[in-house]
N, C-alpha and C positions, 0 to 999 in steps of 0.2 A: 353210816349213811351210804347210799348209794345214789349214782348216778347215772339214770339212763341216758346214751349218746349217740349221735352217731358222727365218724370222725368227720363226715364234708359239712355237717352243719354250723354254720358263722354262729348258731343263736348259742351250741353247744359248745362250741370252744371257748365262746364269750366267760361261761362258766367254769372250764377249765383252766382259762387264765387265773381266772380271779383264787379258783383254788391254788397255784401255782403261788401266787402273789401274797395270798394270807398264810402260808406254810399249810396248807390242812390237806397235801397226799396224803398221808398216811392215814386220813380222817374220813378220808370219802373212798369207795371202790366205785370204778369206771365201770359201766357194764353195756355192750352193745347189743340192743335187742332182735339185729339184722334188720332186714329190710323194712324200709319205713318210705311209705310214699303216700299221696292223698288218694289214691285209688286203691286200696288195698287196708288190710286188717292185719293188727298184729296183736294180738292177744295177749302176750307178756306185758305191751308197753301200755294196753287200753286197760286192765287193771291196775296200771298206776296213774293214767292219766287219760280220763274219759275222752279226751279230745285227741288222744291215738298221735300225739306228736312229741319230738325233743326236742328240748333238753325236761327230763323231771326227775327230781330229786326225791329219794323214800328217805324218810327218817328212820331213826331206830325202833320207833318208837308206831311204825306203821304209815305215820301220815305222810301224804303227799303233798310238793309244791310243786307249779309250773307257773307262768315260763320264765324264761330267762332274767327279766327287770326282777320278779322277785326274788328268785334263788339266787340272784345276786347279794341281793341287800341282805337274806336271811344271813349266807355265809358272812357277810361284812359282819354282823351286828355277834354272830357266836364268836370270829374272831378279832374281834372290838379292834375291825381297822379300820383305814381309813378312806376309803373308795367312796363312801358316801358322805359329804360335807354335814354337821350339823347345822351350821351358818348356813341363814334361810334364804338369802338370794343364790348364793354358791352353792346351795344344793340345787334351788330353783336351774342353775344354768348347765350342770352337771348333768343332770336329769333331763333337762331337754336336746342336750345335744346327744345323751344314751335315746332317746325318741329318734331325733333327724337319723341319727342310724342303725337304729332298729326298721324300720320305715324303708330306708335303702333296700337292707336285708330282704326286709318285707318283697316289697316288689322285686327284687332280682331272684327270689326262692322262688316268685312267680313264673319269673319269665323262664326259669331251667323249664318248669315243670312244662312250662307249653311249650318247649322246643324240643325238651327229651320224653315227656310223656304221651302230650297231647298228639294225636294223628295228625299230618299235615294237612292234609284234608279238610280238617278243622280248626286250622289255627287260624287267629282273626290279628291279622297284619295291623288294622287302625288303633287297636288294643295296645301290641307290642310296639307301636311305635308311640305312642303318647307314656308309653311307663317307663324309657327309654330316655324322652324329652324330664320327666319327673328326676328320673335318677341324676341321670345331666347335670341339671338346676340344683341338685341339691349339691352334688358334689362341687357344683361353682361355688355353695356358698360356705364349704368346707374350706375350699382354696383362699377364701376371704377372713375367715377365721381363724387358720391354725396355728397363724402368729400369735393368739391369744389364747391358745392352748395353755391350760395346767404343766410346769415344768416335769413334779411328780405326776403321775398320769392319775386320772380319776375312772370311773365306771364310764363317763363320756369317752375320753379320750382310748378305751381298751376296749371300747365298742368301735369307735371308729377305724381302728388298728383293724377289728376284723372283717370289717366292712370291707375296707381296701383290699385285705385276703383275700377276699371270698371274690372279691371282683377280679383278684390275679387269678385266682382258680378257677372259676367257672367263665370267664367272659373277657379272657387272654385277648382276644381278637379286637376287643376295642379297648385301648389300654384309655386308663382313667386318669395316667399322668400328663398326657399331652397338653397342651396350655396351664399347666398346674404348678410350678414347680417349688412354693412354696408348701405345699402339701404333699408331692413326693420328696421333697426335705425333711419333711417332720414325720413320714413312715419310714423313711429309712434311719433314721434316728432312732424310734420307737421300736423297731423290731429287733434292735440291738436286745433288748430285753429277755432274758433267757425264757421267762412263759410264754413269751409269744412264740417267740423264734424254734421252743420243744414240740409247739401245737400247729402247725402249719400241714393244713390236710395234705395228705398224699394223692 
């Protein structure tokens, strides 16, 4: 198998953890297909995944998965672990809390692109401020939950690990622990974990 990446993406590390975590390095090859942004073309990575983005995984066997929730669950299920609950509420809640931070992700990939791509000229200020109030809100409701966090961590929980990442890496300037500290408890506890801790963008 292989996996296209690139290393600043939250959605691609999301997948490198999980490989990390199932033992399957030596099962998957990383491959970077250089630059990847939503204004531009990249031909290696739009033959494996029409929609020109990563994380996508090529089987052996030809076919391609994207994005990230599935290639997750794929690799869970070849190495029959356990990131994805069978138990139908526990997976129900697993799954929704990998949504609340996908979601995150979602809009903060946003907001890089219109601060580092979009011309200034045209960035639209009532935009960035209402996706900013979004994030906020959600991370308060992270702050309220992480007491009730999985002690072994689940695909929720290694989503939200990169959430937080991606918000020390890309958006240092407004840190997301300030009134939190029950949720900057339970990251720094979490990154103890050696896949995280190997995967932490440069």
């Amino acid at each position: 198998m292989k996996l296209i990446f690139a290393d600043a993406s939250p959605f691609a590390r999301k997948v490198r953890v999980l490989i990390l975590e199932l033992g399957l390095k030596d099962s998957v090859e990383l491959q970077d297909p250089g630059a990847v942004t939503p204004v531009s073309n990249n031909d290696q990575l739009n033959a494996i995944n029409p929609l020109g983005m990563v994380p996508a995984l090529e089987l052996d066997n030809g076919e391609s998965l994207y994005d990230s929730p599935v290639i997750c669950e794929y690799l869970n299920q070849i190495a029959d672990g356990p990131f994805f609950p069978v138990d139908s509420m526990r997976r129900i809640h697993t799954l929704g809390l990998q949504a609340l931070g996908d979601g995150i992700l979602d809009l903060s990939v946003a907001l890089r692109y219109e601060s580092a791509i979009r011309p200034q000229e045209l960035q639209w200020q009532n935009w960035i401020d209402h996706q900013n109030e979004k994030i906020e809100r959600a991370l308060d409701v992270l702050e309220k939950r992480c007491t009730q966090f999985e002690s072994t961590p689940l695909i929720g929980e290694i989503t939200i690990a990169c959430v937080l990442g991606y918000r020390d890496f890309r958006f240092a300037t407004t840190d997301w622990r300030v009134g939190r500290p029950a949720l900057t408890q339970w990251f720094d506890l979490i990154m103890q974990r050696d896949s995280l801790a190997s995967t932490i963008p440069a």
